[in-house]
N, C-alpha and C positions, 0 to 999 in steps of 0.2 A: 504494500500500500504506500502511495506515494507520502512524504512525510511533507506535508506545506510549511509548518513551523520552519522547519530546518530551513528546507529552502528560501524562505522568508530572510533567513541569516545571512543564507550563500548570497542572494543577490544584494544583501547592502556590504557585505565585502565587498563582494566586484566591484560595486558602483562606488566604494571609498578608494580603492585602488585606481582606477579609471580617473576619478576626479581630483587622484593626489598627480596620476602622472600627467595627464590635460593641462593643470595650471604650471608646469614646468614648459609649455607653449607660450606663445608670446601670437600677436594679431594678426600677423603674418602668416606665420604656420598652421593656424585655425583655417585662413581661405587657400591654402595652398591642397593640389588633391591627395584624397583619400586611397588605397586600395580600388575602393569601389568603383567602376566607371563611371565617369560624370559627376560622382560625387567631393566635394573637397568634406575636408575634417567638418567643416561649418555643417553640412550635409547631414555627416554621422551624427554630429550632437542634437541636432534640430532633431533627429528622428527617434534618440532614445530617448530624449522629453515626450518628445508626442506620443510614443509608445507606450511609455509608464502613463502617461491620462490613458489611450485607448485602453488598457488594461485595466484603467480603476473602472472605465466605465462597462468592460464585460463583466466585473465579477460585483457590480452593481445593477444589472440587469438592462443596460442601454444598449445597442448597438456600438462597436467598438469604434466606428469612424462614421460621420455621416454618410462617404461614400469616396471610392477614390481618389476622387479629381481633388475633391477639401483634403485629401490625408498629404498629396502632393504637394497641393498648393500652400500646406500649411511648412511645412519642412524647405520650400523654395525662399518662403517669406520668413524664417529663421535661421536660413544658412547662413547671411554673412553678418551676422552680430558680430561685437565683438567678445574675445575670450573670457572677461567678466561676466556678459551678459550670455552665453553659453554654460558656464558654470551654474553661476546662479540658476538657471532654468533646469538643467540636468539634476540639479542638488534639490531643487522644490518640489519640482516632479519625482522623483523618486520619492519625498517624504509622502506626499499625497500615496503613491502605491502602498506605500508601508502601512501610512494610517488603515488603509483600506483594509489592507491586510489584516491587520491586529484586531478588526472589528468582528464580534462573534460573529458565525455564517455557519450555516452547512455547505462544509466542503465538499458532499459525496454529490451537488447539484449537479447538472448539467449546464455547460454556459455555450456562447456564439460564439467565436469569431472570425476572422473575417473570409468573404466568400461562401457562407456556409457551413466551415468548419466547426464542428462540436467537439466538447471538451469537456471532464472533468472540472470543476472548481480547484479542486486539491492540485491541478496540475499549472495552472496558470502561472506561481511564480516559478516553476520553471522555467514554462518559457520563457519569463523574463531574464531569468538568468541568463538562459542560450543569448539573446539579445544585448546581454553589458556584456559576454566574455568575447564573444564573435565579433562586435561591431568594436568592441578593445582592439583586438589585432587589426583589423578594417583601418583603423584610424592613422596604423604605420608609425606609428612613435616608440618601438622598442619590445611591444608586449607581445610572443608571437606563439603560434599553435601551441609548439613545447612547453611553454609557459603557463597555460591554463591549468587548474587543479584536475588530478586524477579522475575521483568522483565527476567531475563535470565532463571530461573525455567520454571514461564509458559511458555514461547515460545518454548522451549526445549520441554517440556512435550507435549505439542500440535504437535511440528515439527516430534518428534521420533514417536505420535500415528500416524500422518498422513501417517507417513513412514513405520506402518504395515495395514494401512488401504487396506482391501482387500486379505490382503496375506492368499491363503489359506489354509494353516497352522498352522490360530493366529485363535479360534472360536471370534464369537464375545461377545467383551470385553466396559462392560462399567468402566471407571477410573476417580474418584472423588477425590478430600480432603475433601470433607466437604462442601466445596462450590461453586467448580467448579466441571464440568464434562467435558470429552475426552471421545468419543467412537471409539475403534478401531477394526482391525482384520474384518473378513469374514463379509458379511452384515448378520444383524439377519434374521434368518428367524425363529423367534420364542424368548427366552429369551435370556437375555447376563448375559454371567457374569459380575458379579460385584466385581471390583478389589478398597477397601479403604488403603489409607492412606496418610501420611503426605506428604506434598511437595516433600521433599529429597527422603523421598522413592520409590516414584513415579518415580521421574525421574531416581533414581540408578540400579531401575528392568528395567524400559526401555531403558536407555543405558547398561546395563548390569556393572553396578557398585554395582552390591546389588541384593542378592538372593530374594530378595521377603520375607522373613521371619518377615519381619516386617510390612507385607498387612495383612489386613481383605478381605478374599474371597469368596461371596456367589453368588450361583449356580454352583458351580463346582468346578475341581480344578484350580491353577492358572495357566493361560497358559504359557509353553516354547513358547517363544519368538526366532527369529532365529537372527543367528549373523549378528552384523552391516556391 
């Protein structure tokens, strides 16, 4: 059973770490880019403010964004603050999630978000977590896959294969380090591939942070993955 409390911890680490290593930026390197295509750093912050509101408002029973175009437009219209004014928004918005958090609830509900997606209660500050540790390395300032906490690796790696399990588009795929396995994609009906390597790497191809070039792939080639 997913533990929310805990997780509720894990994501105000992340987001004390994040926002200790962000203000070691200066105005400059906030608008300069991100990882992300098209995104600069300004980008990324704008979007984990906006995300922790979208978040208070799933597990408060709203719709999580009025609709794409306001979720876009709202993150275009807070990219180029300056790094004070990015902090400060990063650091309020996250308290609001917290408050949220700490407020009694039945966690076993069912909640939206977005696109249709349903969800667990109890599961929500995960994702947010996935959200401060991912969008941490996105922002290219030093914090990189290897760096994220263990716990947060497998559950990731496990959460994104579950998230192609079945897709049929993904053949099936068996995903190891060494000493765990993940099976994903189509059910076998016959051999899987077999996708190795390191923690970080694993999880960089299946979130799409990392081309794969650094997997050992045997029985086939390694599969395209569709976007998250």
């Amino acid at each position: 059973m997913t533990d929310h409390a805990h997780d509720l911890e894990s994501v105000r680490d992340a987001t004390e770490r994040l926002l200790t290593a962000v203000a070691e930026l200066d105005d400059a390197a906030v608008g300069e880019p991100s990882r992300l295509p098209g995104w600069s750093r300004g980008h990324v912050l704008a979007h984990l403010a906006r995300n922790a509101d979208a978040l208070v408002n799933v597990l408060e029973g709203r719709p999580m964004y009025a609709d794409a175009q306001v979720r876009d437009a709202d993150i275009e219209r807070d990219a180029p603050r300056a790094l004070a004014a990015q902090l400060a928004d990063v650091r309020e918005s996250a308290a609001r999630f917290r408050a949220t958090g700490a407020a009694p609830a039945d966690w076993s509900r069912t909640v939206e978000l977005r696109n249709g997606v349903v969800d667990t209660a109890a599961r929500v500050p995960f994702r947010r977590w996935a959200e401060v540790e991912l969008h941490a390395v996105d922002l290219g300032i030093g914090y990189e896959l290897e760096d994220l906490p263990q716990e947060f690796t497998e559950r990731e790696t496990e959460f994104l294969a579950d998230r192609f399990t079945g897709h049929p588009d993904v053949p099936p795929t068996r995903l190891t380090d060494g000493t765990r396995v993940w099976r994903t994609g189509r059910a076998a009906d016959g051999s899987a591939v077999t996708v190795t390597g390191t923690p970080a790497d694993l999880l960089g191809w299946l979130a799409g942070r990392r081309d794969g070039s650094g997997l050992t792939v045997d029985g086939g080639p390694l599969p395209a993955l569709p976007p998250l």
